[in-house]
N, C-alpha and C positions, 0 to 999 in steps of 0.2 A: 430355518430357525426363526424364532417369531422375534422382532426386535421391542420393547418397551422406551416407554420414553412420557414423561410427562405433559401437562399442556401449561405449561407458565403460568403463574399466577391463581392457575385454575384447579378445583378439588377434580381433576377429571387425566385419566392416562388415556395414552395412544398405543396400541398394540397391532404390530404392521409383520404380515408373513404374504401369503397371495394375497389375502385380502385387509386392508385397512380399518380396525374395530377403534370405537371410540369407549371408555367406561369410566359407568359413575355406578356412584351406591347411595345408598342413604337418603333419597329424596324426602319418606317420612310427610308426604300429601298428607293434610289435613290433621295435621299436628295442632293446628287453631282450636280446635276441640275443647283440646286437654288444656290448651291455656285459658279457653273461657270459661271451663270449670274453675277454673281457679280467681277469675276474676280478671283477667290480663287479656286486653281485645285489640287486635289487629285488624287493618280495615280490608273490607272484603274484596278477597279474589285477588289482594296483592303478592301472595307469595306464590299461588299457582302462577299468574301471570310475569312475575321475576322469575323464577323455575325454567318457562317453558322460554323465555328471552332470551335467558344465559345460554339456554341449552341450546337453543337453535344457534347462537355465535360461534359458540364454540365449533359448532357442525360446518356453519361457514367459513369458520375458519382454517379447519383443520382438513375437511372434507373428506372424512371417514366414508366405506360402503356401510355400514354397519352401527348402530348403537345399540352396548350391551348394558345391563342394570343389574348389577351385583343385589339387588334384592332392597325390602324395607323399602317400595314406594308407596305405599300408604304407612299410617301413625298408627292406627289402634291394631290391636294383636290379635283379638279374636273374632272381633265384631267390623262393620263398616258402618262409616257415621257419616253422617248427614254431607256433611262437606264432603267424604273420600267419594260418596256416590255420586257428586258435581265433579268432584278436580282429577279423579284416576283415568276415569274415561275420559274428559277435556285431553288432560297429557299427551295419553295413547292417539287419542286424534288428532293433535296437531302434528306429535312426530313422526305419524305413520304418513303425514303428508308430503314427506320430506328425507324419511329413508327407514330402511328397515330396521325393524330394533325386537330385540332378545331381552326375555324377562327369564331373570334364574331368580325366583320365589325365596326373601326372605322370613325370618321368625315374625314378623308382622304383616305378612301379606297372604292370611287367611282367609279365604273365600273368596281372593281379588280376581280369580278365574270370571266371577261373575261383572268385574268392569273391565274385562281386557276385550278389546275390540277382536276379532277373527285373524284380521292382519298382521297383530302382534306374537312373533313368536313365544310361546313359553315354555319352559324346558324343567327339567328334573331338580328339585332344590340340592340336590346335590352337586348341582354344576356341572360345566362340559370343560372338554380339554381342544386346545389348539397348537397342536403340534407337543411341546415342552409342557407348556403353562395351563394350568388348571384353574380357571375362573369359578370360584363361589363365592356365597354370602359370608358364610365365614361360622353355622351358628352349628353347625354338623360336622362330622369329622368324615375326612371324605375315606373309598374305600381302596382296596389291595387291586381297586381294579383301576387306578391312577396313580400306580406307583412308579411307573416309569417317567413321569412328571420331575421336571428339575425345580420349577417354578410355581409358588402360589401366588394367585392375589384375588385377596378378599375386602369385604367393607365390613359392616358391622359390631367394629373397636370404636367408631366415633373417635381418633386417637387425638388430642389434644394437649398442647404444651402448658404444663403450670409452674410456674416460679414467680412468686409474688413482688421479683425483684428486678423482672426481665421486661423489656417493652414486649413480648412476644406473649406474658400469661393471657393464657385463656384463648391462643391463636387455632386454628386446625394446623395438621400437621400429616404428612406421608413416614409412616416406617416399614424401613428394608430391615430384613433380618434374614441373617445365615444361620441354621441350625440341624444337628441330626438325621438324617433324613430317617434313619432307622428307627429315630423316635415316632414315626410317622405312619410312615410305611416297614414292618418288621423286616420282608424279604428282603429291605436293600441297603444300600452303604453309601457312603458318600454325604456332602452338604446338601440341602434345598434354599431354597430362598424363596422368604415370601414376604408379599408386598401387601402393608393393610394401606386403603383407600383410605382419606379423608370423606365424612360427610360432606352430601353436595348440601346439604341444607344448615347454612348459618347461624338458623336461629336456635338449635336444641344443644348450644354447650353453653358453659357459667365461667366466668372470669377466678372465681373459687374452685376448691377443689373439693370440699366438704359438699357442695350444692350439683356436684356432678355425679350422676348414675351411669359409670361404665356399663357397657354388654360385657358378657365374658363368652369366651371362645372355646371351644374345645384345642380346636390346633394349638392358639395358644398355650390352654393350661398344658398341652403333653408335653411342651418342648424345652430344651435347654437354651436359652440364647449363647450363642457363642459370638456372633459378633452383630450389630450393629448401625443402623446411620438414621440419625431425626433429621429431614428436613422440609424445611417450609413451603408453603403455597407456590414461593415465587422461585423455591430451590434451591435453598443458604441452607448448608450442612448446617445444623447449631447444636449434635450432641452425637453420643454411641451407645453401646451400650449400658453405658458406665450410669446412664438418665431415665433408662427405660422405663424406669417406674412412675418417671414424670408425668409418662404419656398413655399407658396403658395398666 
């Protein structure tokens, strides 16, 4: 049975059975783009190069075999832009330097076949299973042929706490949720549970809620929530499902 477990502090879980996987989502390379279309300029090569720091501590830290990427490591959706054809392949070569790492293909990681090193594994966007647990992006609804899966965890909710009243508005945030499995998988019965990922990348949420653009899910929209748990980076339960809306 594959154990879960968070990394403290960090948008990143641990998932440990024979072998020790490390996962993030969301990294969203070359997201600078879209902000200097808008006129909002970051100085260069500081977020790839925070990106590939974090990421490599956390590897130090935790010393995973394995780094896996729930998807959306580039920013634009159809196209590649000037920056992803710098930062995608930089990424993939740094952490191919230092361990093996699993690409499952998000809603914006279109033609990124063309910046993935040889080294780097990349798999079906439908995602793979380990053991129980069914790792995807989250933007597909997966098929009857992982329905024996107890466990989802996906990125691509960006899921984020807002209450205007709270020190925590506009924080990233982890949600666990128990729901139907039948709502999912038709042949079977019982709860699932699934785990949406925070973005590893900091910069693409708004302390507002009107100024924030949810992704939407399919798994989500099919399901009923029945139960419940928001919490934070550092791991402070702070809601159930009684909030959910807060965040997703």
């Amino acid at each position: 049975m594959v154990e879960t477990r968070i990394v403290p502090g960090k948008p990143a879980m641990i998932l440990e059975g024979e072998k020790k996987y490390l996962i993030v989502t969301d990294l969203h390379l070359g997201f600078e783009s879209s902000l200097g279309a808008n006129e909002i300029f970051v100085g260069k090569n500081t977020t790839i190069n925070e990106t590939i720091s974090e990421i490599k501590e956390i590897i130090s830290d935790t010393k995973p075999d394995s780094l896996v990427l729930l998807g959306d490591v580039k920013s634009s959706i159809k196209s590649i832009s000037k920056t992803e054809w710098n930062d995608v392949p930089l990424f993939f070569e740094e952490m191919n330097k230092i361990i093996d790492t699993i690409l499952i293909p998000g809603n914006h990681d279109a033609n990124i076949a063309r910046l993935v090193p040889e080294k780097t594994s990349m798999i079906s966007s439908t995602g793979f299973v380990l053991e129980n647990v069914l790792l995807t992006h989250g933007h597909t609804m997966p098929s009857e042929n992982f329905a024996h899966v107890d466990k989802i965890i996906m990125g691509h909710i960006h899921p984020v706490f807002f209450s205007e009243d709270s020190v925590l508005n506009g924080q990233r945030v982890w949600i666990s949720i128990r729901a139907d499995k039948q709502e999912l998988f038709s042949s079977q019965k019982g709860e699932i549970e699934i785990t949406i990922v925070p973005s590893f990348n900091k910069y693409i949420y708004a302390t507002h809620k009107r100024h924030y653009k949810k992704s939407i899910s399919p798994i989500i929209e099919k399901i009923n929530v029945n139960s419940a748990r928001i919490v934070t980076l550092d791991g402070s339960i702070i809601g159930d499902e009684s909030v959910i809306e807060n965040v997703i």
